[in-house]
C-alpha positions as CSV (number, residue, x, y, z in Angstrom):
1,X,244.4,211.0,-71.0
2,X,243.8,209.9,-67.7
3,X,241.1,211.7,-66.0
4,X,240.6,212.0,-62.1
5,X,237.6,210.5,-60.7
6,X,235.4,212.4,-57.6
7,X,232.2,212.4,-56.3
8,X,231.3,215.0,-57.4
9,X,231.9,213.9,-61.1
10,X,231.1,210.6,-60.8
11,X,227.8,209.7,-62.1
12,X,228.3,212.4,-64.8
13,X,231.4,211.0,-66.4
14,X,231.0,207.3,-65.5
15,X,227.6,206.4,-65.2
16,X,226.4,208.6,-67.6
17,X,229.1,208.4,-70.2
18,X,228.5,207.2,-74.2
19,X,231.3,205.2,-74.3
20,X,232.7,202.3,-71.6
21,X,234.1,203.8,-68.5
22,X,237.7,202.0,-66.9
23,X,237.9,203.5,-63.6
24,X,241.2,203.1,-61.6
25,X,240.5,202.6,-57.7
26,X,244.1,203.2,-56.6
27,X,246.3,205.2,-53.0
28,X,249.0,207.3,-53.1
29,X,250.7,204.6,-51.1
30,X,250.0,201.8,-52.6
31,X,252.8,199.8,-54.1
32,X,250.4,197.3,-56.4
33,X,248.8,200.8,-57.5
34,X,252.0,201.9,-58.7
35,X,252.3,198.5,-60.8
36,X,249.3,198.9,-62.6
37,X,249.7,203.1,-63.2
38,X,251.4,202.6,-66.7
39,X,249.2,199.8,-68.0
40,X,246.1,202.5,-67.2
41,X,247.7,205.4,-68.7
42,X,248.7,203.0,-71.5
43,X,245.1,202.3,-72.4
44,X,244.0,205.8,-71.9
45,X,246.7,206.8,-74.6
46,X,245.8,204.1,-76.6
47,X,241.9,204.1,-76.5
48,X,241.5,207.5,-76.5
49,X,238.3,208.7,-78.0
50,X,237.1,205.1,-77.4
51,X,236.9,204.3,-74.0
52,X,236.9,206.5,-70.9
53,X,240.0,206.0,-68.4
54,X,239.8,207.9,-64.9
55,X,241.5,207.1,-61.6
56,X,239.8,207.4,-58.3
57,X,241.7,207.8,-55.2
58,X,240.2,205.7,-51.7
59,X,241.8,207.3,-50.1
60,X,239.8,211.1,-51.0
61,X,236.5,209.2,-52.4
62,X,236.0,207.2,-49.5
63,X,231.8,206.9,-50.9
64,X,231.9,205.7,-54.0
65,X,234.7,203.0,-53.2
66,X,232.6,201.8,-50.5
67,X,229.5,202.3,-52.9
68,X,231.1,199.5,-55.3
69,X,232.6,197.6,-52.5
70,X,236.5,197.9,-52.9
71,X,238.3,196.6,-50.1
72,X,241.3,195.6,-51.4
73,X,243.6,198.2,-54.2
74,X,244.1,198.5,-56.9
75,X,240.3,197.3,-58.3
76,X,239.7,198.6,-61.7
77,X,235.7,198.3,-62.6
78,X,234.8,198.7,-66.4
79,X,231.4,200.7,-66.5
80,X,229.1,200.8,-69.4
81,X,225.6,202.1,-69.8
82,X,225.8,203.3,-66.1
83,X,226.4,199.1,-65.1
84,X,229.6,197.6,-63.6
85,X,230.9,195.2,-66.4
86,X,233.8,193.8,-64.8
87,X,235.4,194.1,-61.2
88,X,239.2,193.4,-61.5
89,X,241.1,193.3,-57.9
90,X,244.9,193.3,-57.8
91,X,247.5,194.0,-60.2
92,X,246.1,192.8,-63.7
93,X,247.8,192.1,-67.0
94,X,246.4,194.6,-69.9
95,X,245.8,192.0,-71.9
96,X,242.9,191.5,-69.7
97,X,241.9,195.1,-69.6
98,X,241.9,195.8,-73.2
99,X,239.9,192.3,-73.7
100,X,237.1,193.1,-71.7
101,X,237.3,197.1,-73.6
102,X,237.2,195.4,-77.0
103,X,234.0,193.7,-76.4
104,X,232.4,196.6,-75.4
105,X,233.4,198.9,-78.1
């Protein structure tokens, strides 16, 4: 299950969470967003219990985008241990999603 991502959650369930965090910077509007939508909720479905898979919209959470420097949507950033593994910009094959998540887990 896809989880929403907010400030006010944030450091709770993705810096501070036991297992590797894929976080979803995505707009209602955005056309490339809407591309990679079903690749995220495919990994959420299919690491569940695994990895942790939220979605954080700019758009709302104007702070923490700016905090990891996303200019350009969708990014997706794989956090472990409270650390960015890997910053992803544009619309990304899962096959290098799940990649990065099987090292980690």
């Amino acid at each position: 299950m896809t989880e929403i991502i907010t400030t006010e959650n944030f450091d709770g369930d993705v810096l501070q969470s036991g297992v590797p965090v894929l976080v979803d910077f995505y707009a209602d509007w955005c056309g490339p967003c809407k591309m990679m939508a079903p690749v995220v909720d495919q990994i959420a479905e299919e690491y569940a219990g695994k990895v942790k898979v939220g979605k954080l919209n700019v758009d709302e959470q104007p702070e923490i985008a700016g905090r990891y420097g996303v200019m350009s949507i969708p990014t997706i950033i794989i956090f472990h241990g409270g650390e960015v593994v890997t910053k992803l910009v544009g619309v990304q094959p899962k096959k290098m999603l799940t990649g990065t998540l099987d090292s980690l887990i």
